[in-house]
Short mmCIF file of the C-alpha atoms (twelve columns), coordinates in Angstrom:
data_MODEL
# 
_entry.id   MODEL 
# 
loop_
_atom_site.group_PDB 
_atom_site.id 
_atom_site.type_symbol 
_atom_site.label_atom_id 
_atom_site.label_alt_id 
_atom_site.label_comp_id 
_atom_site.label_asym_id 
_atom_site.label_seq_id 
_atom_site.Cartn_x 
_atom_site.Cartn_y 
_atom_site.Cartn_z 
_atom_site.pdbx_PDB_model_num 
ATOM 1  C CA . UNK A 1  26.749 -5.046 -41.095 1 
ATOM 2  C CA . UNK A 2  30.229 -5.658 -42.269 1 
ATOM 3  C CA . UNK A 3  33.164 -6.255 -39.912 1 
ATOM 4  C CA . UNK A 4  35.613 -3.680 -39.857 1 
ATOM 5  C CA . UNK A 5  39.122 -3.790 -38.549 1 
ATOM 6  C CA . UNK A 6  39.689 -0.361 -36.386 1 
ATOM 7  C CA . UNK A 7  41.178 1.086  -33.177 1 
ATOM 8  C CA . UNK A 8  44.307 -1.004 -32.434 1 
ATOM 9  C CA . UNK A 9  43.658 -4.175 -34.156 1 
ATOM 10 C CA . UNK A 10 40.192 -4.908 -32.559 1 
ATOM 11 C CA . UNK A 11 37.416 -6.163 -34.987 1 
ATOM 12 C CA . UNK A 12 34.140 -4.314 -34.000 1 
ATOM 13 C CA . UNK A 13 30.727 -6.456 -34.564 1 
ATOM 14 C CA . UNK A 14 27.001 -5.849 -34.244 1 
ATOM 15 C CA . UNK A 15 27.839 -1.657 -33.085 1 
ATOM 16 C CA . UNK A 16 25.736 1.050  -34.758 1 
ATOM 17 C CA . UNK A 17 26.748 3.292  -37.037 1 
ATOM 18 C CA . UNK A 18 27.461 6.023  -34.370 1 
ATOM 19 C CA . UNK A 19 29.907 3.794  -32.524 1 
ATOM 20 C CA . UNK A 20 31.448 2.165  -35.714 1 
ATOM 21 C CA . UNK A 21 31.714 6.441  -36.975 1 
ATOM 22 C CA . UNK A 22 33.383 7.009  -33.389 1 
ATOM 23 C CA . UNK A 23 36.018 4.240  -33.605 1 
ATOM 24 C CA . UNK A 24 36.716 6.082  -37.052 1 
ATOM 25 C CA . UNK A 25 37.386 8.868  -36.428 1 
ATOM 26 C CA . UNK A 26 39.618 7.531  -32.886 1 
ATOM 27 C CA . UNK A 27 41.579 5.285  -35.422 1 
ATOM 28 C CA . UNK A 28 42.064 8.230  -38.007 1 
ATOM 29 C CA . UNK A 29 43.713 10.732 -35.321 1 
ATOM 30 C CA . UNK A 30 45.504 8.216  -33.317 1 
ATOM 31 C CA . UNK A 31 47.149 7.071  -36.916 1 
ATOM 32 C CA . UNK A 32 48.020 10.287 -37.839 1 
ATOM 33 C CA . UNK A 33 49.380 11.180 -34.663 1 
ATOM 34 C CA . UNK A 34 51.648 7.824  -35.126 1 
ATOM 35 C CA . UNK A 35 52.644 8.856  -38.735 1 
ATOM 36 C CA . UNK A 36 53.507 11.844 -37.837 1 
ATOM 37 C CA . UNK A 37 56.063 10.830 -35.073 1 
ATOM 38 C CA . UNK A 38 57.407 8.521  -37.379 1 
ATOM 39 C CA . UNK A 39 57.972 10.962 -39.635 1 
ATOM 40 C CA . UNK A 40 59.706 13.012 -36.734 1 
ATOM 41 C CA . UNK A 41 61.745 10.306 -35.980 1 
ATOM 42 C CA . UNK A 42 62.814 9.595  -39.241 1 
ATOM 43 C CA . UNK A 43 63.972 12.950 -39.460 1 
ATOM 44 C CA . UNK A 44 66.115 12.819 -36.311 1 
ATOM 45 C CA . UNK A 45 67.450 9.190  -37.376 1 
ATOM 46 C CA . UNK A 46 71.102 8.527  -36.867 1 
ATOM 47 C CA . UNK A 47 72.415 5.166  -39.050 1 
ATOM 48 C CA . UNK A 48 71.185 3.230  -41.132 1 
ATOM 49 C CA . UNK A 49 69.080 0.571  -39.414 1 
ATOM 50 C CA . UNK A 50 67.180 3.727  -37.607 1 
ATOM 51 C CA . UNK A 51 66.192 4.999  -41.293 1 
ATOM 52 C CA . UNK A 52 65.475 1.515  -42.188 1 
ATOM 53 C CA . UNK A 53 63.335 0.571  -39.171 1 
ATOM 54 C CA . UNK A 54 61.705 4.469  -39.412 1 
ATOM 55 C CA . UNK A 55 61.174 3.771  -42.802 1 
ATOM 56 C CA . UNK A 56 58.811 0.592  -42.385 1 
ATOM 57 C CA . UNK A 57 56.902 2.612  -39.712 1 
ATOM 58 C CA . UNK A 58 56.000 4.946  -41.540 1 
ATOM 59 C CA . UNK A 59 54.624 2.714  -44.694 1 
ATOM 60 C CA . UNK A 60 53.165 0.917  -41.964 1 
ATOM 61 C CA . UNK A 61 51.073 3.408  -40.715 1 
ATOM 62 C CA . UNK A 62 50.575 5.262  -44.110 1 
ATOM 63 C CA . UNK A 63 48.854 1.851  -45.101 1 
ATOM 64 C CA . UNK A 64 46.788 1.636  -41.762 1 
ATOM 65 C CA . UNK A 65 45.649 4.728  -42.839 1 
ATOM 66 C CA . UNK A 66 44.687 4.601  -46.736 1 
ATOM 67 C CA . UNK A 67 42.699 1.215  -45.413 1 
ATOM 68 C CA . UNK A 68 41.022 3.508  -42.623 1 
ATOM 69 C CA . UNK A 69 40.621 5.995  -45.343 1 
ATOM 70 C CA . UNK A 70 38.966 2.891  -47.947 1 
ATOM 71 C CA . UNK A 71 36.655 2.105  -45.324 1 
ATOM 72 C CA . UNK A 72 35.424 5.381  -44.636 1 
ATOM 73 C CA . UNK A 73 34.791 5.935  -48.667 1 
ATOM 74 C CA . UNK A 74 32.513 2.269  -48.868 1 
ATOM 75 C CA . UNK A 75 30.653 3.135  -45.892 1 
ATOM 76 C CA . UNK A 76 29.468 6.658  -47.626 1 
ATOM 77 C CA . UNK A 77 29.922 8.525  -44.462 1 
ATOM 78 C CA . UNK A 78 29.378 12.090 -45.730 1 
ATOM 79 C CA . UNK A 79 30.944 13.840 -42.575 1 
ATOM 80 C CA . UNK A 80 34.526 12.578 -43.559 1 
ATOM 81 C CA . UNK A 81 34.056 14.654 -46.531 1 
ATOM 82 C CA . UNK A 82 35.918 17.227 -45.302 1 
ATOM 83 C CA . UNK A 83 38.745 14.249 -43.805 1 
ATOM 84 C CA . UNK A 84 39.260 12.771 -47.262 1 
# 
C-alpha cells in the first residue's frame, strides 16, 4: 500500500483502508477549518505584510487540500463522492 502524507505532516504506513479513510477525512475538515480562518483573517487584515503573510496561508492550505483532494480521487474511495 502506498504511503500517504496526511494529518499534520505524519506519513501513515502498513494502516488499513479504514484507518488510512479516517485520517482522510480528519485531514480534509481540519484543512478546511484552517482555510477558512485564513480566509477570515485575510479579511480582517490591516497592512500590507498581514495580506501578504494571509495570502501565503491561504495558498498554503488551498494546496494541502487539492493534494488531500488528489489522493482521495487515486485511491477510488467512493464515499468522498459526495466531498469532491
Amino acid at each position: 500500500m502506498r504511503d500517504y502524507y496526511l494529518n499534520e505532516g505524519k506519513i501513515i504506513k502498513d494502516k488499513t483502508e479504514d484507518e488510512i479513510k479516517k485520517e482522510l477525512i480528519t485531514s480534509i475538515n481540519n484543512v478546511i477549518l484552517e482555510l477558512n480562518t485564513a480566509h477570515e483573517n485575510y479579511d480582517n487584515a490591516v497592512g500590507k505584510e498581514m495580506i501578504d503573510y494571509y495570502s501565503y496561508q491561504i495558498k498554503a492550505f488551498q494546496s494541502k487540500y487539492d493534494y488531500l483532494i488528489k489522493t482521495i480521487k487515486n485511491m477510488n474511495i467512493n464515499q468522498f463522492k459526495k466531498i469532491i
